[in-house]
mmJSON file of the N, C-alpha and C atoms, coordinates in Angstrom:
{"data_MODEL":{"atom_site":{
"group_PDB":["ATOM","ATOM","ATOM","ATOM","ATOM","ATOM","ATOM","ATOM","ATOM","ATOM","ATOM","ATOM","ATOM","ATOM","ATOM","ATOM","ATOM","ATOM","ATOM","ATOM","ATOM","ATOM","ATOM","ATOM","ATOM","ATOM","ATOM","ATOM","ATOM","ATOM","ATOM","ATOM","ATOM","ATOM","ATOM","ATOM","ATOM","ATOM","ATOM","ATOM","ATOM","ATOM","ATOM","ATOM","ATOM","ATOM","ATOM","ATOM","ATOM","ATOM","ATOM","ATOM","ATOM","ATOM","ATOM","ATOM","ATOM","ATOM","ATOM","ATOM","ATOM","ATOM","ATOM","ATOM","ATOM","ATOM","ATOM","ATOM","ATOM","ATOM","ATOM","ATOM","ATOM","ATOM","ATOM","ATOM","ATOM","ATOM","ATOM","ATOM","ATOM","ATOM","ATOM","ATOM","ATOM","ATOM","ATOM","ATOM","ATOM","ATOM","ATOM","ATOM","ATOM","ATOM","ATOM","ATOM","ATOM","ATOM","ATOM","ATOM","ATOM","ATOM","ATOM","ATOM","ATOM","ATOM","ATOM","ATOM","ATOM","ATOM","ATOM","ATOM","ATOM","ATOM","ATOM","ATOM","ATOM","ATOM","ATOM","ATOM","ATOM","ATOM","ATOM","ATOM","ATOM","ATOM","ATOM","ATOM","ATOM","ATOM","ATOM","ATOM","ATOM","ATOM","ATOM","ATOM","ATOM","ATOM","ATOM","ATOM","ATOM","ATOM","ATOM","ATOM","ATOM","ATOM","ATOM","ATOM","ATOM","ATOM","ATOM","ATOM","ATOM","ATOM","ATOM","ATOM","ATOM","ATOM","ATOM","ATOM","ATOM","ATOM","ATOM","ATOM","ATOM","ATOM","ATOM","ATOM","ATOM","ATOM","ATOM","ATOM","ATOM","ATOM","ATOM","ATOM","ATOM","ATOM","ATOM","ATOM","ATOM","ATOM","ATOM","ATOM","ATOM","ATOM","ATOM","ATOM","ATOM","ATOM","ATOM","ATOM","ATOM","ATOM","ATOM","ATOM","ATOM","ATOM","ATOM","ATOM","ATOM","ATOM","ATOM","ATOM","ATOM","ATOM","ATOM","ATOM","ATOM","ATOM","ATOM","ATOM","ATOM"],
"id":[1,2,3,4,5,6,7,8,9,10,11,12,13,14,15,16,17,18,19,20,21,22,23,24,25,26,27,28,29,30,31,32,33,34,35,36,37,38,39,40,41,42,43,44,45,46,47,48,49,50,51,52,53,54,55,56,57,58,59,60,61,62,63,64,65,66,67,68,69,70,71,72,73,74,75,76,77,78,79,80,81,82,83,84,85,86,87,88,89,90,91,92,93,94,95,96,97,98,99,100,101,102,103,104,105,106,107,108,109,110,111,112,113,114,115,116,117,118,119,120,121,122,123,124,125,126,127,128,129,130,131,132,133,134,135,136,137,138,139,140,141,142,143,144,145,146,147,148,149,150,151,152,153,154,155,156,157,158,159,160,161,162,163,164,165,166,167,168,169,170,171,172,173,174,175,176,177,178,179,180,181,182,183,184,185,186,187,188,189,190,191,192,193,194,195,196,197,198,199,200,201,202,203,204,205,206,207,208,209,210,211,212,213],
"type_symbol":["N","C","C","N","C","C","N","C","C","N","C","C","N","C","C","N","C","C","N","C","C","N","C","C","N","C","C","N","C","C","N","C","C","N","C","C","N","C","C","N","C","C","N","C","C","N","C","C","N","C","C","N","C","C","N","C","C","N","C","C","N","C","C","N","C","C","N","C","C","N","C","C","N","C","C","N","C","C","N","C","C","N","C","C","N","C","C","N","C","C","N","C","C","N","C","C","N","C","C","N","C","C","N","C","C","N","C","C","N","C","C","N","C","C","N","C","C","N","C","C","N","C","C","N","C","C","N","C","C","N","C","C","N","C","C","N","C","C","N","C","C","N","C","C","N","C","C","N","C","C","N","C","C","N","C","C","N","C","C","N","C","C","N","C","C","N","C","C","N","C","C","N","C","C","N","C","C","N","C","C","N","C","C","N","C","C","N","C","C","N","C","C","N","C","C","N","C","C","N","C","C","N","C","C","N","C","C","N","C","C","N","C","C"],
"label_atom_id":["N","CA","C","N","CA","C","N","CA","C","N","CA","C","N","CA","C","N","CA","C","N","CA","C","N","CA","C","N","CA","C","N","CA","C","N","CA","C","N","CA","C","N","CA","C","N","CA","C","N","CA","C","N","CA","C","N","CA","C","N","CA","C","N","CA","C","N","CA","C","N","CA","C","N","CA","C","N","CA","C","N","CA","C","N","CA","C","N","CA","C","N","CA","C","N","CA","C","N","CA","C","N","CA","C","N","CA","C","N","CA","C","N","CA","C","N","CA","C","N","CA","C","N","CA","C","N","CA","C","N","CA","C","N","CA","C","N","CA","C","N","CA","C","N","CA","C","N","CA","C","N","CA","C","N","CA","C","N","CA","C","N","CA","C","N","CA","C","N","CA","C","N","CA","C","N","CA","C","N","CA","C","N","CA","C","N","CA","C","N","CA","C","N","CA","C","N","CA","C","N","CA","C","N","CA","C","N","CA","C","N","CA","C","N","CA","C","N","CA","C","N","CA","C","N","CA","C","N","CA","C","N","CA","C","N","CA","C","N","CA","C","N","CA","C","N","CA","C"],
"label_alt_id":[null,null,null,null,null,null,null,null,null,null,null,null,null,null,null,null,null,null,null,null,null,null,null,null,null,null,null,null,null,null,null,null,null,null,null,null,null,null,null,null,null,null,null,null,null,null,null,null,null,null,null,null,null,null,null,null,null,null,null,null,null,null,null,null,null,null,null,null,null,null,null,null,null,null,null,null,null,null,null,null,null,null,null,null,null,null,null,null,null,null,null,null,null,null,null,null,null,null,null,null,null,null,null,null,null,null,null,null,null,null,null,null,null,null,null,null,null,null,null,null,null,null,null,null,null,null,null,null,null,null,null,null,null,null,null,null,null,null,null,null,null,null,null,null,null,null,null,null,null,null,null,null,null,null,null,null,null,null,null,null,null,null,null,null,null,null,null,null,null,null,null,null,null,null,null,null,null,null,null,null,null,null,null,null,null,null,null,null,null,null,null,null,null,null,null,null,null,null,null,null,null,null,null,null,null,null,null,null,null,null,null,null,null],
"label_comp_id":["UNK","UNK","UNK","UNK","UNK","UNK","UNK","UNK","UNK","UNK","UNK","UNK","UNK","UNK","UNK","UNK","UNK","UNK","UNK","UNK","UNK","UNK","UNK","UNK","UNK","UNK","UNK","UNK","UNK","UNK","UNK","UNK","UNK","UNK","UNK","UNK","UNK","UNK","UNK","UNK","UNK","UNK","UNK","UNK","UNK","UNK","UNK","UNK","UNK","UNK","UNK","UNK","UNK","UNK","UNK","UNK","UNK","UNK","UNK","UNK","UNK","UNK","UNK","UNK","UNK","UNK","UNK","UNK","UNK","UNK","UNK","UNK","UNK","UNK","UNK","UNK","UNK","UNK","UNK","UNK","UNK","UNK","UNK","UNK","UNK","UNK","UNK","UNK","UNK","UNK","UNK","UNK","UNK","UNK","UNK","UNK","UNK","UNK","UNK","UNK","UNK","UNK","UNK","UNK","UNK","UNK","UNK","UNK","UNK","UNK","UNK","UNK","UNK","UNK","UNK","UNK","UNK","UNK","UNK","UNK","UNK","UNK","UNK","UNK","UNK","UNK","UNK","UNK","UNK","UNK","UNK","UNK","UNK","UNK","UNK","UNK","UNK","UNK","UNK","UNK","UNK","UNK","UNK","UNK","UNK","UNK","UNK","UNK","UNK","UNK","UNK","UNK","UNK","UNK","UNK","UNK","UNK","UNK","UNK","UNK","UNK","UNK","UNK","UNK","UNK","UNK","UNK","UNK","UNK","UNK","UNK","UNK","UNK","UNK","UNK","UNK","UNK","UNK","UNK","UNK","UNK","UNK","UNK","UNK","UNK","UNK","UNK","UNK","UNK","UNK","UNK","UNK","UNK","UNK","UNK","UNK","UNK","UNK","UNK","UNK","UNK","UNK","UNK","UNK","UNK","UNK","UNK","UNK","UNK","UNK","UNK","UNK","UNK"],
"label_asym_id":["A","A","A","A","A","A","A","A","A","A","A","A","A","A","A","A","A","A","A","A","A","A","A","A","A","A","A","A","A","A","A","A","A","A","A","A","A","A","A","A","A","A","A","A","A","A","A","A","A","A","A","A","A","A","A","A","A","A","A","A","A","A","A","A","A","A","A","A","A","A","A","A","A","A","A","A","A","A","A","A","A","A","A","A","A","A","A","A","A","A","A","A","A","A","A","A","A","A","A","A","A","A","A","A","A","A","A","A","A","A","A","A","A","A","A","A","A","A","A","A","A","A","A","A","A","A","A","A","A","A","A","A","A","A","A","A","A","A","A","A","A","A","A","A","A","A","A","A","A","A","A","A","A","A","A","A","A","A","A","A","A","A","A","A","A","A","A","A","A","A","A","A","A","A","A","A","A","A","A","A","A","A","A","A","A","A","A","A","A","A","A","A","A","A","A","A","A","A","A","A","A","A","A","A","A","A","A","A","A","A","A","A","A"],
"label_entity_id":["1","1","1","1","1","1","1","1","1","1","1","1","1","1","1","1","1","1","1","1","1","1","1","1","1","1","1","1","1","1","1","1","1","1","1","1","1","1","1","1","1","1","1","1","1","1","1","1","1","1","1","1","1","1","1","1","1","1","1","1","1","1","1","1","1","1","1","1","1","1","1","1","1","1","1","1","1","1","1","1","1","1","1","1","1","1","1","1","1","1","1","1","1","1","1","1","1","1","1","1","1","1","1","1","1","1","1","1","1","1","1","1","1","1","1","1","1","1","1","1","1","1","1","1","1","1","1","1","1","1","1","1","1","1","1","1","1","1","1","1","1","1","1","1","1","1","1","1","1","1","1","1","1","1","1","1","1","1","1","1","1","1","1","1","1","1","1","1","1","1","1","1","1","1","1","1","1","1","1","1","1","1","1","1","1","1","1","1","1","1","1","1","1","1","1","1","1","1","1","1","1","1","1","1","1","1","1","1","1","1","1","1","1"],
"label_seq_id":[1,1,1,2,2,2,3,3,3,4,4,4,5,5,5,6,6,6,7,7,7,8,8,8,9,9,9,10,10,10,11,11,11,12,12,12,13,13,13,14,14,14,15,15,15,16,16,16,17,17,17,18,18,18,19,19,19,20,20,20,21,21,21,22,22,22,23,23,23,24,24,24,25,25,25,26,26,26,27,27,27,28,28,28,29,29,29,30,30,30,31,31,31,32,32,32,33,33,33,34,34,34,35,35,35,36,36,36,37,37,37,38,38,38,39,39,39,40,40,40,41,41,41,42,42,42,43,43,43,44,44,44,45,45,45,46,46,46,47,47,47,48,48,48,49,49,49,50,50,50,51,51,51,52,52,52,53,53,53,54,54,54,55,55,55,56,56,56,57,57,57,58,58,58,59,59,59,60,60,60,61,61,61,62,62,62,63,63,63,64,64,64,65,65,65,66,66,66,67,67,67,68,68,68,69,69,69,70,70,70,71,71,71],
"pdbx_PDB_ins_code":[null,null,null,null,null,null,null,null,null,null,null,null,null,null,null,null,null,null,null,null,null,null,null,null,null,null,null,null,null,null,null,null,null,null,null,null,null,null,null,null,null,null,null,null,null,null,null,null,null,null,null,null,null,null,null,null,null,null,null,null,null,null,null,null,null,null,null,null,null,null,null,null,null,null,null,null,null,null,null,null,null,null,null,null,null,null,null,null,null,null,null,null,null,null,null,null,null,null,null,null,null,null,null,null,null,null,null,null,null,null,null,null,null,null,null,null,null,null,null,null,null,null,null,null,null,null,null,null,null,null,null,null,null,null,null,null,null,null,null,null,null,null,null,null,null,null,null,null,null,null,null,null,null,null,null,null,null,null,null,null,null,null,null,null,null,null,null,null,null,null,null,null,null,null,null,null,null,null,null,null,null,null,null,null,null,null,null,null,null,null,null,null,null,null,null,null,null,null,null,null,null,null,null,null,null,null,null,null,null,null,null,null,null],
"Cartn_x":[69.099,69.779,70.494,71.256,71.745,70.859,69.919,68.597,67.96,68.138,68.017,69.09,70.249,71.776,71.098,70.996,70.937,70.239,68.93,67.69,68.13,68.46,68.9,70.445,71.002,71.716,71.483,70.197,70.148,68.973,68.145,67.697,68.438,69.594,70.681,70.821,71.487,71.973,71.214,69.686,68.751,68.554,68.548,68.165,69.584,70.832,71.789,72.019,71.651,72.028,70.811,69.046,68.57,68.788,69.183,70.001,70.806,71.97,72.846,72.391,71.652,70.602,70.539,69.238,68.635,70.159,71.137,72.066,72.894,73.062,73.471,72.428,71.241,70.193,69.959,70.485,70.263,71.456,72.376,74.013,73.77,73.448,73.023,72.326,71.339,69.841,70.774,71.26,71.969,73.236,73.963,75.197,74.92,73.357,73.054,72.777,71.219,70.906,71.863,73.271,74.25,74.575,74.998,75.804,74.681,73.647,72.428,72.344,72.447,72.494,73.796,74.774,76.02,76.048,75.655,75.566,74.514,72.811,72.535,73.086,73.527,74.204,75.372,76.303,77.276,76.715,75.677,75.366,74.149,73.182,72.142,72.749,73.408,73.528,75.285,76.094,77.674,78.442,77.818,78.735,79.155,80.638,81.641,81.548,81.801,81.918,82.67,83.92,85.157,84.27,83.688,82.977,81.825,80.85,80.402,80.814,81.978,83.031,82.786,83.316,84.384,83.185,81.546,80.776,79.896,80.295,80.019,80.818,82.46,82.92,82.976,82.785,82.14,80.954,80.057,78.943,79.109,79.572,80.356,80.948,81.858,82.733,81.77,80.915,80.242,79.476,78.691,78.314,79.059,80.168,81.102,81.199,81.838,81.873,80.394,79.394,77.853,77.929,78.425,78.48,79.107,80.433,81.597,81.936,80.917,81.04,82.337,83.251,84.39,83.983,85.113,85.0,85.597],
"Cartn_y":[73.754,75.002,74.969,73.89,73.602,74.023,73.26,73.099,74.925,75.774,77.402,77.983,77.673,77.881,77.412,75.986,75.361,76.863,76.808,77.54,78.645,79.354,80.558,80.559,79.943,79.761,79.427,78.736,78.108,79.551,80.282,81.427,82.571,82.769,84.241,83.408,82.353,81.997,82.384,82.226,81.714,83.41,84.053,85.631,85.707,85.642,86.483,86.127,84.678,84.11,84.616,84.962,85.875,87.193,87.626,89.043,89.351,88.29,87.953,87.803,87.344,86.62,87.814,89.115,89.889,90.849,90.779,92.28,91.811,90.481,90.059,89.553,89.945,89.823,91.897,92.426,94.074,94.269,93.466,94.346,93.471,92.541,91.843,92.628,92.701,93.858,95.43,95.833,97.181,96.808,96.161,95.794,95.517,94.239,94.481,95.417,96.353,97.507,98.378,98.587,99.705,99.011,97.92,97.452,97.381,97.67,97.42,99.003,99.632,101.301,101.943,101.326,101.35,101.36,99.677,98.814,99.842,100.77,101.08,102.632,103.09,104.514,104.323,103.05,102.617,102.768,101.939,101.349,102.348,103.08,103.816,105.373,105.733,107.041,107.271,106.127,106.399,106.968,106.977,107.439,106.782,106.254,105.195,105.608,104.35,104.492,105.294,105.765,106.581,108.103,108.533,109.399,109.327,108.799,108.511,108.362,107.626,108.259,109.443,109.68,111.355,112.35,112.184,113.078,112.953,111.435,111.222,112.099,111.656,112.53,113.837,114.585,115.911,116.068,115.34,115.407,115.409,114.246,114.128,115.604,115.718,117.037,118.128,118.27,119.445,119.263,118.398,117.875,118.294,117.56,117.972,119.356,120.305,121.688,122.199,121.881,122.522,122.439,121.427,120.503,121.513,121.609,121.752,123.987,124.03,125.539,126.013,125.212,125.758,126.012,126.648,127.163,126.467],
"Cartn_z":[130.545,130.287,128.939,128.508,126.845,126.15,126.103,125.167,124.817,125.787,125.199,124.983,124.985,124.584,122.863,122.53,121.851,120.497,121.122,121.007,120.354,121.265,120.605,120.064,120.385,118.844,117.602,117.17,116.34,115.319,116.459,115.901,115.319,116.449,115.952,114.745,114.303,113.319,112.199,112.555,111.423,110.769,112.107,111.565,110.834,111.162,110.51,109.255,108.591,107.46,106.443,107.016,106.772,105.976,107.31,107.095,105.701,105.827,104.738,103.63,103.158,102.151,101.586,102.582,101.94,101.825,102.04,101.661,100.265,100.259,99.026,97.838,98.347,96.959,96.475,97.418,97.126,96.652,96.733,96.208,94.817,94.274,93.296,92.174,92.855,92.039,91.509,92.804,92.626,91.679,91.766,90.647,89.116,88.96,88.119,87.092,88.405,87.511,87.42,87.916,87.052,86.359,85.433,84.782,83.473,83.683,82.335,81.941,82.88,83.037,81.948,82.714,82.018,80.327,79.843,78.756,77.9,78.479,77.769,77.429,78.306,77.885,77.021,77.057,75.965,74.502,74.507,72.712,72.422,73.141,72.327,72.118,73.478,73.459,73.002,72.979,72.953,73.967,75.193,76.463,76.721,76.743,77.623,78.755,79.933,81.216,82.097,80.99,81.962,81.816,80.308,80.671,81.749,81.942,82.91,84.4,84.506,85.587,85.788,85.378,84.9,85.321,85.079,85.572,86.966,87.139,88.557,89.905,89.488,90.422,90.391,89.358,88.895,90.264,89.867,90.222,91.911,92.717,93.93,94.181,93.291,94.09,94.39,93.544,93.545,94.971,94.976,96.156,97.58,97.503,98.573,98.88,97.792,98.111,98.728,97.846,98.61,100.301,100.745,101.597,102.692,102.353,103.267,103.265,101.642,101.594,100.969,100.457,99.844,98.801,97.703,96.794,95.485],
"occupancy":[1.0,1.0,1.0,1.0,1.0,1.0,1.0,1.0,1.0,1.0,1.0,1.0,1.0,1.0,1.0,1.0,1.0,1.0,1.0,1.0,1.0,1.0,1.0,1.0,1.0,1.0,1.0,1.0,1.0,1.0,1.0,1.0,1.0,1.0,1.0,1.0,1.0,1.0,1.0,1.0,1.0,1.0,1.0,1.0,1.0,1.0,1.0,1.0,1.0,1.0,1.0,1.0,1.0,1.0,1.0,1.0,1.0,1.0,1.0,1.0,1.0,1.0,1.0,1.0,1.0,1.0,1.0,1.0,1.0,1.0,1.0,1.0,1.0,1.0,1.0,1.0,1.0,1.0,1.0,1.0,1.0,1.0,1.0,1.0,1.0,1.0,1.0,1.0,1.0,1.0,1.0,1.0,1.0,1.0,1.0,1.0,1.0,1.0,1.0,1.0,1.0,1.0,1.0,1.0,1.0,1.0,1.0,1.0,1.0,1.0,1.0,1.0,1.0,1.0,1.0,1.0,1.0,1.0,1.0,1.0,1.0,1.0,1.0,1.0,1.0,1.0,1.0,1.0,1.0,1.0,1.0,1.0,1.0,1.0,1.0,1.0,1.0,1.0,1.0,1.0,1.0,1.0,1.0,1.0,1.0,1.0,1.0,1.0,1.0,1.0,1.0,1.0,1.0,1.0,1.0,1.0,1.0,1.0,1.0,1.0,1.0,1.0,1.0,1.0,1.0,1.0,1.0,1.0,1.0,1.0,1.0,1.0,1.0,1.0,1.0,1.0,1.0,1.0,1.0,1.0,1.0,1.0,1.0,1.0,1.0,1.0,1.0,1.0,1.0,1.0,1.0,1.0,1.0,1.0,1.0,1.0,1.0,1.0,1.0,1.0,1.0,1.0,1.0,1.0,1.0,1.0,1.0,1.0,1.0,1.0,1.0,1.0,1.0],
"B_iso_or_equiv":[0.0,0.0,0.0,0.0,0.0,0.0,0.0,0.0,0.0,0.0,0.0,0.0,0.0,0.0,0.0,0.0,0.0,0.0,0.0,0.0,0.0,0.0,0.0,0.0,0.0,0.0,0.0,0.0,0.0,0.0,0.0,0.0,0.0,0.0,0.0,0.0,0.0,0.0,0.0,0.0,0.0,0.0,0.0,0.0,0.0,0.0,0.0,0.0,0.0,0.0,0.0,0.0,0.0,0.0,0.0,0.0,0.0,0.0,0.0,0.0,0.0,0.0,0.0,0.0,0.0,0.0,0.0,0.0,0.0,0.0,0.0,0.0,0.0,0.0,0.0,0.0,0.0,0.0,0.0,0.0,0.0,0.0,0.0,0.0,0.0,0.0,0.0,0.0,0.0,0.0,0.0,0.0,0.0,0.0,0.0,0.0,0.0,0.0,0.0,0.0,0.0,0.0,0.0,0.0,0.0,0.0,0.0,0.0,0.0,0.0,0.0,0.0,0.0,0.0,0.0,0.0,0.0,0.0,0.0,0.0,0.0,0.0,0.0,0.0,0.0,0.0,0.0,0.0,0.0,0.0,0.0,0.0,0.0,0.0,0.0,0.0,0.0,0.0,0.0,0.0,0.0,0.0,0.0,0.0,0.0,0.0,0.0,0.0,0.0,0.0,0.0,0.0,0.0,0.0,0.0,0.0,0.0,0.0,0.0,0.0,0.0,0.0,0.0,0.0,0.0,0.0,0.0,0.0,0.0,0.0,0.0,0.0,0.0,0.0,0.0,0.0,0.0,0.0,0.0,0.0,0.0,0.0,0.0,0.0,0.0,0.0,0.0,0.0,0.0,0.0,0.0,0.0,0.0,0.0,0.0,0.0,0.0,0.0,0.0,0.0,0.0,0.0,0.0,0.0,0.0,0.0,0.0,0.0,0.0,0.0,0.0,0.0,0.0],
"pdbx_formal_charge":[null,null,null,null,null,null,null,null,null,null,null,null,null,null,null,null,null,null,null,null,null,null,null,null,null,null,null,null,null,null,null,null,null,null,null,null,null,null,null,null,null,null,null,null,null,null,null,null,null,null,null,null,null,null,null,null,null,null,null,null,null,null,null,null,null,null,null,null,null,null,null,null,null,null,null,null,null,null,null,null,null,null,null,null,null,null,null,null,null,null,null,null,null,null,null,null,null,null,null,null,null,null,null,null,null,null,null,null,null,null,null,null,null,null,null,null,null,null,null,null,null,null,null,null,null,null,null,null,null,null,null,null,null,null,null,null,null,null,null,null,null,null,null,null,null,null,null,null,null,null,null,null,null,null,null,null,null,null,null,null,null,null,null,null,null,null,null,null,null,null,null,null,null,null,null,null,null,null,null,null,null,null,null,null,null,null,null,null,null,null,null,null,null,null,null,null,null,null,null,null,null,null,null,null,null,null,null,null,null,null,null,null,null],
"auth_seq_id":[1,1,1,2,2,2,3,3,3,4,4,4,5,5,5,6,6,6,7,7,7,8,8,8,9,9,9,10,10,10,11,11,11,12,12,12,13,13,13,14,14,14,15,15,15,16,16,16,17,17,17,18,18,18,19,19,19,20,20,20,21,21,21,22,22,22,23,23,23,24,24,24,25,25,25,26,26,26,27,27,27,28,28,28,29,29,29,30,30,30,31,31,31,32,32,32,33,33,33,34,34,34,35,35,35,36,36,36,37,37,37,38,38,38,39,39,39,40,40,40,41,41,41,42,42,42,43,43,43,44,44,44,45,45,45,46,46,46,47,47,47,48,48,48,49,49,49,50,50,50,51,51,51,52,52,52,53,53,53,54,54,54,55,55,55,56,56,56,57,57,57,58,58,58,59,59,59,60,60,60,61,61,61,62,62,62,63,63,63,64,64,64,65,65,65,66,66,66,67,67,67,68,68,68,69,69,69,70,70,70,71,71,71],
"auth_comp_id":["UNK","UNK","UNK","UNK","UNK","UNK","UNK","UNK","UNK","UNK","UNK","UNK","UNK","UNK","UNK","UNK","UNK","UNK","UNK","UNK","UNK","UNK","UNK","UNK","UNK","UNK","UNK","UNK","UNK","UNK","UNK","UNK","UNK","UNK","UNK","UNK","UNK","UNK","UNK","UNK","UNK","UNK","UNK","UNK","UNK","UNK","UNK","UNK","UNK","UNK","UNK","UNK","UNK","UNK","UNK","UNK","UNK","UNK","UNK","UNK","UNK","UNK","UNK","UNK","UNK","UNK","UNK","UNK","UNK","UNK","UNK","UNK","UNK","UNK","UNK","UNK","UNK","UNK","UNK","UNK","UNK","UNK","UNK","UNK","UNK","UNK","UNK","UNK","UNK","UNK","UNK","UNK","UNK","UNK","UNK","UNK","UNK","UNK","UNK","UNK","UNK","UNK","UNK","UNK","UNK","UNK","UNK","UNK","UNK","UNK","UNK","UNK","UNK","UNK","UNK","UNK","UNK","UNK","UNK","UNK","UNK","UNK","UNK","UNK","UNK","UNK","UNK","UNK","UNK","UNK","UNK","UNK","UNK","UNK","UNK","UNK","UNK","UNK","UNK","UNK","UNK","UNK","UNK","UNK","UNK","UNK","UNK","UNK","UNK","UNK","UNK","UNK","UNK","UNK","UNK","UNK","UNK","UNK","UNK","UNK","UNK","UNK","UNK","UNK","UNK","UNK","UNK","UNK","UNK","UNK","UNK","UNK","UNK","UNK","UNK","UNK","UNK","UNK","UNK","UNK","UNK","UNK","UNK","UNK","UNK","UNK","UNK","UNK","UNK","UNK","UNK","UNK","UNK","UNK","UNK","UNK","UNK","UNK","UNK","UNK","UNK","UNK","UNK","UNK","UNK","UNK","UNK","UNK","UNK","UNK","UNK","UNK","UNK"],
"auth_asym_id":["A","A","A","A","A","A","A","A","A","A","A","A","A","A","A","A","A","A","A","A","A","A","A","A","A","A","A","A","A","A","A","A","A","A","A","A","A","A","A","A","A","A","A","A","A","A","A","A","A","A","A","A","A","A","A","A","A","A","A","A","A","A","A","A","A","A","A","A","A","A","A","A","A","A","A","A","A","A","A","A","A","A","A","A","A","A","A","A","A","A","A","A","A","A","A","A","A","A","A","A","A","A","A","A","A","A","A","A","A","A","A","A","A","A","A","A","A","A","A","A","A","A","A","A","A","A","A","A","A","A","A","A","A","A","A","A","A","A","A","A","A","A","A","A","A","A","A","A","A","A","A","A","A","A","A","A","A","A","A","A","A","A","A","A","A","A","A","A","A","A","A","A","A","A","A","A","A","A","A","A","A","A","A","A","A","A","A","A","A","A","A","A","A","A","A","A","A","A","A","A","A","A","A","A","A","A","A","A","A","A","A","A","A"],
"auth_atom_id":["N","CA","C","N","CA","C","N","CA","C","N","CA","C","N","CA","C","N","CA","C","N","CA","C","N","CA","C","N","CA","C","N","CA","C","N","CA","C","N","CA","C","N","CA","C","N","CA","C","N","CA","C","N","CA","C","N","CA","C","N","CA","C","N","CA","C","N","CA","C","N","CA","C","N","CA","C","N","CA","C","N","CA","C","N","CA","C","N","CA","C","N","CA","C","N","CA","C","N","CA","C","N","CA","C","N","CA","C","N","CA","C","N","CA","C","N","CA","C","N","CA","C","N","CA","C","N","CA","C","N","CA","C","N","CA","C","N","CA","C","N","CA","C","N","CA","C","N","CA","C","N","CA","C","N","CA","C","N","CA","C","N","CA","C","N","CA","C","N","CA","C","N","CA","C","N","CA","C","N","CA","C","N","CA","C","N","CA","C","N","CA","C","N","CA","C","N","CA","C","N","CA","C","N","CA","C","N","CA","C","N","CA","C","N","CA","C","N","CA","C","N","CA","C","N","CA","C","N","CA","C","N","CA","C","N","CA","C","N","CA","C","N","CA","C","N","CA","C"],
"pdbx_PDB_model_num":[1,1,1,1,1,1,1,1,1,1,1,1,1,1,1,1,1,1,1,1,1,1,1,1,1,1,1,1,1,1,1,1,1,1,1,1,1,1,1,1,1,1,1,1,1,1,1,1,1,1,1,1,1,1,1,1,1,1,1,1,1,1,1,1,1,1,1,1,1,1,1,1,1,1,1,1,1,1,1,1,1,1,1,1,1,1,1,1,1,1,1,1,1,1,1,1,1,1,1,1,1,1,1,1,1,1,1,1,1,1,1,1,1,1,1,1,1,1,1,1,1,1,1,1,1,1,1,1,1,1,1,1,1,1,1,1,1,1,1,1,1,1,1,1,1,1,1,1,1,1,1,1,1,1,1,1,1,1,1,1,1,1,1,1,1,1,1,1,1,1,1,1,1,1,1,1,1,1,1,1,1,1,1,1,1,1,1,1,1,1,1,1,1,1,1,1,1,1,1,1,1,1,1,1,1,1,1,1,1,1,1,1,1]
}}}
């Protein structure tokens, strides 16, 4: 009876560290590619990031209102 205690502990483990693996190789990839995103809208085009900010949550709010129907 240990020995499938054992068993499947040693699988949950294997899937969740898995698991882990693949969500911190996608937050990696995704962090990267904004930060190259970022770097090239800085130096080719001259948009700093706060502008870039600044039209995201633009962009968000607008969103929201579509959303919720306010004005």
């Amino acid at each position: 009876m240990n020995v499938i205690f054992v068993l499947a502990a040693i699988v949950i483990a294997f899937l969740v560290f898995t698991w882990l693996l693949r969500v911190v190789k996608a937050t990696l990839t995704t962090a990267l590619t904004i930060a190259l995103l970022v770097l090239v809208l800085q130096f080719v085009f001259g948009i700093g990031p706060g502008q870039l900010w600044q039209q995201v949550n633009q962009l968000w709010q607008g969103v929201w209102q579509s959303v919720t129907g306010g004005g």
